[in-house]
C-alpha positions in Angstrom: 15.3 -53.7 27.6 12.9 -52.4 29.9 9.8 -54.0 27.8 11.5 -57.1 27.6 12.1 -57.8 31.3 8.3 -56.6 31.6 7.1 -59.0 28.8 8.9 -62.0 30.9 7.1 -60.9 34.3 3.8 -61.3 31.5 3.6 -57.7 32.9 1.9 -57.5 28.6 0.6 -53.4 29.4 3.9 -52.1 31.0 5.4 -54.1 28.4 4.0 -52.2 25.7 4.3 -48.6 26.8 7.9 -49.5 27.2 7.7 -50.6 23.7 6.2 -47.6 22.2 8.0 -45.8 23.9 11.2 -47.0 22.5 9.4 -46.9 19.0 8.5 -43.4 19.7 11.7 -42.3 20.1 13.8 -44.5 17.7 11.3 -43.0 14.5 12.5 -39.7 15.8 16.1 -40.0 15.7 16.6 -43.1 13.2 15.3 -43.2 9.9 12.4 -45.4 9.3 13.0 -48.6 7.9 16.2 -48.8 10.2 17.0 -52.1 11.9 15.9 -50.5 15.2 13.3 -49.3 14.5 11.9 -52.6 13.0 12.8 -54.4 16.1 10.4 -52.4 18.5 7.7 -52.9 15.9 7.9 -56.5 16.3 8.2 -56.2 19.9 5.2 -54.8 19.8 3.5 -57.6 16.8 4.7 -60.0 20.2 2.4 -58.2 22.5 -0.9 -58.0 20.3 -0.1 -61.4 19.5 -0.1 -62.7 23.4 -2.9 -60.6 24.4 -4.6 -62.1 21.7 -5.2 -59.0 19.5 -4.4 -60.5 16.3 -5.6 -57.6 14.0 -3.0 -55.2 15.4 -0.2 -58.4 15.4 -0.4 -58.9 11.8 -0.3 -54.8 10.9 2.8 -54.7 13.4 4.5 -57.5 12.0 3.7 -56.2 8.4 5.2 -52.8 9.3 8.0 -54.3 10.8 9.2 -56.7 7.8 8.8 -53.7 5.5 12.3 -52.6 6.7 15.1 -52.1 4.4 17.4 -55.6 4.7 20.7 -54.2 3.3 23.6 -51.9 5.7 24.3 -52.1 9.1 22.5 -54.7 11.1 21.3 -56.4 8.1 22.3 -60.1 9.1 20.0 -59.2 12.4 17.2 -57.9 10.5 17.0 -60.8 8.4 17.0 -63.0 10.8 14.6 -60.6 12.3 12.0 -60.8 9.2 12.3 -64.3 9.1 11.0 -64.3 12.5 8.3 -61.8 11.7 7.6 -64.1 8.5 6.7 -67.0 10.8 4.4 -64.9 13.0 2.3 -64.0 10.2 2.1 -67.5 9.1 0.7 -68.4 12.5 -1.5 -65.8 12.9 -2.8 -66.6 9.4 -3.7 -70.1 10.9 -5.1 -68.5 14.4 -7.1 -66.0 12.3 -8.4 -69.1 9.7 -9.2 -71.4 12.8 -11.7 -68.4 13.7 -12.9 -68.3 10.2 -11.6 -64.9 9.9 -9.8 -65.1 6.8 -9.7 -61.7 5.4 -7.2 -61.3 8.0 -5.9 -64.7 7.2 -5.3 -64.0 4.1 -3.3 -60.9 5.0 -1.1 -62.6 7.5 -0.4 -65.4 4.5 0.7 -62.7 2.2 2.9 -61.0 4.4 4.5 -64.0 5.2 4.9 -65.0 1.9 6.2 -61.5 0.5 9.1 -61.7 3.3 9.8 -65.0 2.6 10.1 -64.5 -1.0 12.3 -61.2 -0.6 14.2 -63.4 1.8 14.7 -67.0 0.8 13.8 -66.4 -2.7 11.1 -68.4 -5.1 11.9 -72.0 -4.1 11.8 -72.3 -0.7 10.1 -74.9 1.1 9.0 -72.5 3.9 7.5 -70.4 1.2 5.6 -73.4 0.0 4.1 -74.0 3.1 2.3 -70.7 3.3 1.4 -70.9 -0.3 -0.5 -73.8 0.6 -2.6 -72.4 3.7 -3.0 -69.3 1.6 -5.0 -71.7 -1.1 -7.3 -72.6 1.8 -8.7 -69.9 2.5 -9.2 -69.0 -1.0 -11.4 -72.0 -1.1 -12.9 -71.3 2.3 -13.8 -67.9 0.7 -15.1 -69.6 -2.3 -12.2 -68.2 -4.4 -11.3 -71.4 -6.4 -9.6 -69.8 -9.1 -7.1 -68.2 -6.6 -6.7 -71.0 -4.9 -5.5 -73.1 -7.8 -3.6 -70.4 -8.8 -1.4 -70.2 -5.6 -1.7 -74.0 -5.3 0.2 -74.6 -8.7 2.9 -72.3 -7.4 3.0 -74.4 -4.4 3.7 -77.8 -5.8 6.1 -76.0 -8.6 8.5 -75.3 -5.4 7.8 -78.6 -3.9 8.7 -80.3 -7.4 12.4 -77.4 -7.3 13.3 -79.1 -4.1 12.2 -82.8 -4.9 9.8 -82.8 -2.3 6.2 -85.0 -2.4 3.9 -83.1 -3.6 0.8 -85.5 -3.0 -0.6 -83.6 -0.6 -0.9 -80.4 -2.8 -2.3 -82.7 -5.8 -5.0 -84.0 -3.1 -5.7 -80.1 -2.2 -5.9 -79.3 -5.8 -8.1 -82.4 -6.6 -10.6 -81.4 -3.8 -11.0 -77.6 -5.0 -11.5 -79.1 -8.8 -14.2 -81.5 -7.2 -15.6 -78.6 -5.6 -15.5 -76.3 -8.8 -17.5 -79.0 -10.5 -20.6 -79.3 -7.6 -20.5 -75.3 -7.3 -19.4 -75.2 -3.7 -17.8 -72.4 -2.1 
């Protein structure tokens, strides 16, 4: 509670002791992948993320999603990686924007590994990260895995009867750029 009410002042450094603090303690008396427990890491995944230290974000939010989802609190928790999901999905855009996409791609995966635990194989959401996974396969001149993930995204659009134009015009840009050997 304390980190909370310091995170709303944007009091970020008080905020964070607080929080690992409370992580401190709650790995000492709860087992680890407890719902608890995965709540103060993604606490703490929200203050790397608003002071802008995106490295440490994505490895909180990772560690934090790794949780168990079944027994007590698991309707919380899910909700919970869900949330986490869509952190690493944004930080896998922040981190591509800054053409940092080994970090990218790590943020994409974890978002797409909850996801797929979560909302299973067809989701739309999961799509979505599929597809800004492919980019920066191609941005890392990794055309193969791009087309790879691509296909998986438009298979899911095509589940849920969704357009998948956009994906074909992805796909036909990475073949085009297969053919003139660009990265």
């Amino acid at each position: 509670v304390i980190g909370i009410v310091h995170k709303k002042r944007n009091d970020l450094d008080n905020a964070m002791f607080a929080f690992k603090e409370t992580l401190k303690i709650r790995k000492r008396v709860l087992v680890k992948d407890h719902v608890d427990v995965a709540m103060a890491l993604h606490n703490i995944g929200s203050i790397y993320m608003a002071k802008g230290d995106y490295n440490c974000a994505v490895k909180a939010y990772l560690e934090s999603t790794s949780a168990s989802v079944t027994g007590e609190g698991s309707k919380s928790m899910t909700k919970g990686h869900l949330n986490a999901a869509s952190k690493l999905h944004q930080l896998g855009g922040l981190a591509c924007s800054q053409e940092e996409y080994t970090l990218s791609e790590k943020a994409y995966l974890g978002a797409i590994k909850t996801r797929e635990q979560i909302l299973g194989l067809a989701h739309l959401d999961l799509s979505e990260s599929l597809e800004k996974l492919s980019e920066v396969y191609a941005k890392k001149g990794e055309l193969s895995k791009a087309n790879m993930v691509l296909k998986k995204a438009i298979w899911i659009k095509k589940q849920n009867n969704v357009d998948a134009s956009n994906s074909h015009s992805i796909m036909e840009s990475l073949y085009q750029r297969r053919e003139s050997g660009q990265a």
